[in-house]
C-alpha positions, 0 to 999 in steps of 0.5 A: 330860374333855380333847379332845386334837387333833393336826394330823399328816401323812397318812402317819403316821395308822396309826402313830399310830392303832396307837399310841393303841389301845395306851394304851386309846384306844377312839374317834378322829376324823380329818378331812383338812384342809389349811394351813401353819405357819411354812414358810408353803408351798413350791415344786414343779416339776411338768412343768417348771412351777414352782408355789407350794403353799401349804396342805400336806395334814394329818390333823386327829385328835381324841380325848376322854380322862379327864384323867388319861389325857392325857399318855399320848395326848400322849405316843403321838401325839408320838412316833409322829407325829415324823419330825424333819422340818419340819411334823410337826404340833402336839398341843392340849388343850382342856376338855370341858364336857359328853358326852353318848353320843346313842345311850344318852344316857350322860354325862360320862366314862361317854359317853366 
């Protein structure tokens, strides 16, 4: 089992949500988490006030997939999350060790 975690821009979160239900993604998580990448920030005028942002707003989703199935999730999360634009995000993948369904007490990929 893989846990596949993207940093994406707010506005693309349905998209790419819609995305991941069409490749038989049954479960994601999503956090609002805020930071910067290479452009390290940027300038905005408010009221003729001029002021540095310094941390850009981003969508933190995760999702834990079979091993098989993660070039399919990267794959929807990559194309529907591009906008060809300075700070689309980054995709991950780590290992799971363990899964466990607290509720049925399920494990492995039966949990997922």
């Amino acid at each position: 089992m893989k846990l596949v975690t993207a940093v994406i821009k707010p506005h693309k979160v349905d998209e790419v949500k819609d995305a991941l239900r069409g490749v038989g993604v049954q479960g994601i998580t999503l956090t609002e988490v805020k930071g910067f990448g290479r452009q390290g920030g940027h300038t905005e005028t408010y009221r003729g006030a001029e002021y540095t942002i310094d941390f850009a707003p981003k969508m933190k989703l995760e999702v834990i997939v079979a091993e098989a199935d993660v070039p399919r999730v990267t794959e929807a999360i990559q194309a529907t999350a591009n906008s060809g634009q300075i700070g689309d995000g980054k995709i991950w993948v780590t290992q799971i060790e363990a899964l466990i369904r607290i509720r049925t007490g399920e494990q492995g990929k039966d949990a997922i």
